[in-house]
C-alpha positions in Angstrom: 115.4 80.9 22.8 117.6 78.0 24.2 115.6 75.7 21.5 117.2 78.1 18.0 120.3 78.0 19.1 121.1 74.8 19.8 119.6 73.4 16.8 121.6 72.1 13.9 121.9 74.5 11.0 120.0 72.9 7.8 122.6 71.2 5.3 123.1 73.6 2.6 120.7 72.5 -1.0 122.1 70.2 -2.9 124.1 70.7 -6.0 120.7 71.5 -8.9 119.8 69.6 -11.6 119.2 71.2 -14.6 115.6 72.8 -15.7 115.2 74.3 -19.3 111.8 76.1 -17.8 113.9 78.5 -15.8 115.9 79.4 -18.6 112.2 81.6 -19.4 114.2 83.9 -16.3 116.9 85.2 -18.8 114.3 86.6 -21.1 112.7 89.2 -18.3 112.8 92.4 -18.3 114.6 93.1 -15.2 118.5 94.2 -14.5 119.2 91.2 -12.1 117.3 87.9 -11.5 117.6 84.6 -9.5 115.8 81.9 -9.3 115.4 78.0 -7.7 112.9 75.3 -7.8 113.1 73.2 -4.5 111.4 69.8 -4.6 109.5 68.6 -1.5 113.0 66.4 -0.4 114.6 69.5 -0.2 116.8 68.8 -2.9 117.1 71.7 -6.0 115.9 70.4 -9.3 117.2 73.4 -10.8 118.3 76.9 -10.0 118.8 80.6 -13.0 120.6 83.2 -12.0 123.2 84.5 -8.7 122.1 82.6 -6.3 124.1 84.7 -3.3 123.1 87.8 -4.8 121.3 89.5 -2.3 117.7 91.3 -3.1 115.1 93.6 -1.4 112.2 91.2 -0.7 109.6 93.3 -0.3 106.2 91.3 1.1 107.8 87.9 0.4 109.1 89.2 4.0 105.8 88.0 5.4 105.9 84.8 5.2 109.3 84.5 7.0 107.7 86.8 9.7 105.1 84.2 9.9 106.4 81.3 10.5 108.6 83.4 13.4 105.1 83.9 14.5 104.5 80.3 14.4 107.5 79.8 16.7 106.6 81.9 19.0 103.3 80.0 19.4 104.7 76.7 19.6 107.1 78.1 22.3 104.1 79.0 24.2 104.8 83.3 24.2 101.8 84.1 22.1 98.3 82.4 21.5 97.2 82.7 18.2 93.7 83.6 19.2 95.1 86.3 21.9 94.2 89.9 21.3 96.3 91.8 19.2 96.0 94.5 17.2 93.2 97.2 16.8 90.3 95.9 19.5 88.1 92.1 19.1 91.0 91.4 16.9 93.9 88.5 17.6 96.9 86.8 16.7 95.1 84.8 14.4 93.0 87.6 12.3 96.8 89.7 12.2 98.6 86.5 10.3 95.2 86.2 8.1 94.6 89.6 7.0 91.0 89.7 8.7 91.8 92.5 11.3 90.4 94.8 9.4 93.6 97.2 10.2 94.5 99.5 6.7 97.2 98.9 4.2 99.5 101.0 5.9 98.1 102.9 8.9 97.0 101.5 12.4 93.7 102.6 11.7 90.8 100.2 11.4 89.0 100.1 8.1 86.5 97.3 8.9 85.5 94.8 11.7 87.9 91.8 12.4 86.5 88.9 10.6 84.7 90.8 8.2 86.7 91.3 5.8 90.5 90.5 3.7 91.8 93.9 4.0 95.8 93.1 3.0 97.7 94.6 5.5 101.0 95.9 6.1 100.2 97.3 9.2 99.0 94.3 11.0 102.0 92.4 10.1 103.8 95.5 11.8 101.5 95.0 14.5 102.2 91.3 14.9 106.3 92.4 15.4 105.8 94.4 17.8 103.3 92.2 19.8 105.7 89.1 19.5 108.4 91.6 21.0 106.5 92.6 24.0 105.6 88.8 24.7 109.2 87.3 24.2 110.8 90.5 25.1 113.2 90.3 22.8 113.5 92.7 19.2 111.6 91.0 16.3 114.5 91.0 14.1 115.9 89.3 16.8 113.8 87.1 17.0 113.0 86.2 13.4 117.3 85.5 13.0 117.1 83.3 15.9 113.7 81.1 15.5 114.2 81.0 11.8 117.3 82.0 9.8 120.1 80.4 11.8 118.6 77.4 12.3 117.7 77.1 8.6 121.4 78.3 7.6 119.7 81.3 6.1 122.9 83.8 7.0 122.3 85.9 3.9 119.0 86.9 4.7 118.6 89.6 7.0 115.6 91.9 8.6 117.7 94.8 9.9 117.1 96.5 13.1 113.9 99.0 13.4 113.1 97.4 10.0 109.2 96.5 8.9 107.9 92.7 9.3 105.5 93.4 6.5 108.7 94.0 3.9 112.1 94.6 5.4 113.5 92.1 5.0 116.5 91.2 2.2 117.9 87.6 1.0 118.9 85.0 -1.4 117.6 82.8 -3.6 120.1 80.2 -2.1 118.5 80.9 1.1 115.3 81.3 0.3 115.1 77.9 -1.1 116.1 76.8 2.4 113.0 78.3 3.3 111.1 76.4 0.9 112.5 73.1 2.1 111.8 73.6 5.4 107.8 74.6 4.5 107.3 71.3 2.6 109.2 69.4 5.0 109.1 71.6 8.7 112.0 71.1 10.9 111.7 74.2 13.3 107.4 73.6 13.5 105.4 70.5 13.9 104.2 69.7 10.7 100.2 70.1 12.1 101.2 73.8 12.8 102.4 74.1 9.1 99.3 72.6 7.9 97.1 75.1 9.8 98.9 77.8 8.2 98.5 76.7 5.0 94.7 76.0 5.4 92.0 79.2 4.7 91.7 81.2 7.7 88.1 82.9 8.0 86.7 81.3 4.8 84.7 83.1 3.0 86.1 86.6 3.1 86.2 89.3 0.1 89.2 91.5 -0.2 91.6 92.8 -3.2 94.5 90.7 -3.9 97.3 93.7 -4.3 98.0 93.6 -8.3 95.5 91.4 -8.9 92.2 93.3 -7.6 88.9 91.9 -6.1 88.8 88.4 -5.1 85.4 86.8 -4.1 86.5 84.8 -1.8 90.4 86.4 -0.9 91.4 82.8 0.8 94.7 83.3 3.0 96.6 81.2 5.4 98.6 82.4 9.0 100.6 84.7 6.8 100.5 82.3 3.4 98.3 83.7 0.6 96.2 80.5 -0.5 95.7 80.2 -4.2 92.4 78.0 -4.5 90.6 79.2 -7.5 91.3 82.9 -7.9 91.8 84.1 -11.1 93.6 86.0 -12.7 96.7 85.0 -10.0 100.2 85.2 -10.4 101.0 81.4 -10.2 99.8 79.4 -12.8 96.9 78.0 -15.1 98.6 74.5 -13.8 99.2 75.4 -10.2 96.9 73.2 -7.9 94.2 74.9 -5.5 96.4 73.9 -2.6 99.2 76.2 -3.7 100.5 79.1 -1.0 103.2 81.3 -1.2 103.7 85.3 -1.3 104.8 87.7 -3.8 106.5 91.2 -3.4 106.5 94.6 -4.9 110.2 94.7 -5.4 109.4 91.8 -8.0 109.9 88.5 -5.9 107.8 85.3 -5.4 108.0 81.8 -3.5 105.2 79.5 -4.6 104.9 75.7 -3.1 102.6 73.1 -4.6 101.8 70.6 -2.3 100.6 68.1 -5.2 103.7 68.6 -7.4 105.4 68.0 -4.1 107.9 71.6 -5.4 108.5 75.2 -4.5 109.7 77.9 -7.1 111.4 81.4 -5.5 112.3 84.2 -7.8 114.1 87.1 -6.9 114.4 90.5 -9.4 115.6 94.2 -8.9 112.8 95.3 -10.8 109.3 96.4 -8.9 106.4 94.3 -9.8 104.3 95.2 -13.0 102.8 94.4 -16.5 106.0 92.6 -16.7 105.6 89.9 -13.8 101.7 89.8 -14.4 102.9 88.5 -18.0 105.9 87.0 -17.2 105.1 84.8 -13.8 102.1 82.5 -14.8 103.8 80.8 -17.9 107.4 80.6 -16.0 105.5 78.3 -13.1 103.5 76.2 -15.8 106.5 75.1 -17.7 108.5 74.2 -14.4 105.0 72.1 -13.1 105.0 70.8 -16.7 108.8 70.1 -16.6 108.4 68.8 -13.0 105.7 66.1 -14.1 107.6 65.0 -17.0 110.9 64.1 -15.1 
């Protein structure tokens, strides 16, 4: 991975701004929170909280694991529409959700391409397939494609631990992260874009928290918001909007239109209190945003 390690390590954010709206992040219910808002420049219009406190990310893990995925594409040691996973499925159906593989078992629940079934597993799956093809450990992997050459050296998925949710880091880092999706460094931007856009349109499935979604729309690894409802961005995110949440109580959103990414990173598992809490924190930074 000659490419990783010779690349420059992404300037640290820049000093934030200051954003009333994520002073809402003080009033949550939650022992320990962090939080950043990362315009599209990759500069930080305003940041709550520790920001090198480190916290369990729980499924905002995929998305880094993704875009490792990604890398491992563009370096030519996967295909994305190579098998992989349980049989007829690929590369491709793993990332989207669509191989039909359960929550958390390797056991098929459906065809591939026949339905959103949200899936640890596959994202398990997908580490151990990009380790066979690059022969080299996927937390290995994911620190050298990804968090070195972003500067990410806080965040950390540790040895023998799960793609799906392993993985632990900062809201200083992860807003490194968020630059680097809405302006790509380590992928070429039409890669980025094919992530972001719905994979196998059309698909039902349960949006973990949020239950039944006709259609579920995800990316390669990014849930897509389009027009779901109820959704734990908000009334005023835009259609485009991608991102992840976590069960340990994290998010990272980006908005392609307000040309902005939010992260937020709690010690408290998700519940009532982010289903309340979440929606009105990302209108008032998008309303916030707008007026500036």
């Amino acid at each position: 991975m000659e490419r990783h390690e010779s690349s420059p390590s992404a300037p640290p954010p820049q000093a934030a701004e200051s954003l009333r709206s994520l002073r809402q992040v003080g009033g949550w219910p939650v022992p320990h929170a962090a939080a950043a808002v990362v315009r599209a420049d990759g500069t930080v219009a305003g940041a709550y909280g520790p920001q090198d406190l480190r916290f369990a990310l729980a499924s905002v893990t995929k998305p880094l694991a993704a875009y490792a995925v990604l890398v491992a594409y563009e370096e030519g040691a996967v295909e994305l529409d190579e098998p992989a996973g349980p049989e007829g499925s690929t590369v491709r159906h793993l990332l989207a959700h669509a191989s039909g593989l359960a929550p958390d078992e390797q056991r098929a629940l459906a065809a591939p391409g026949t339905r959103r079934v949200y899936s640890n597993a596959g994202f398990d799956a997908l580490g151990a397939h990009v380790a066979r093809a690059s022969g080299i450990a996927f937390p290995d992997y994911l620190r050298e494609a990804v968090l070195e050459p972003l500067g990410m050296a806080a965040t950390e998925l540790p040895e023998g631990g799960s793609p799906a949710r392993g993985a632990v880091s900062t809201a200083a880092d992860l807003a490194r992260f968020a630059a680097e999706l809405q302006a790509p460094r380590l992928l070429d931007p039409r890669t980025v874009a094919e992530a972001m856009t719905v994979q196998f349109p059309g698909l039902s499935g349960v949006l973990p928290g949020y239950g039944g979604q006709k259609p579920n729309d995800w990316g390669l690894g990014f849930e897509i918001r389009d027009g779901k409802s109820p959704h734990w961005t908000g009334a005023a995110s835009s259609p485009r909007t991608f991102g992840h949440f976590g069960q340990s109580g994290t998010f990272l959103w980006v908005d392609p239109e307000a040309a902005a990414a939010c992260v937020a990173l709690t010690d408290r598992d998700f519940g009532p209190w982010a289903v309340e809490a979440w929606p009105p924190l990302t209108d008032a930074v998008l309303a916030e945003l707008r007026a500036a």
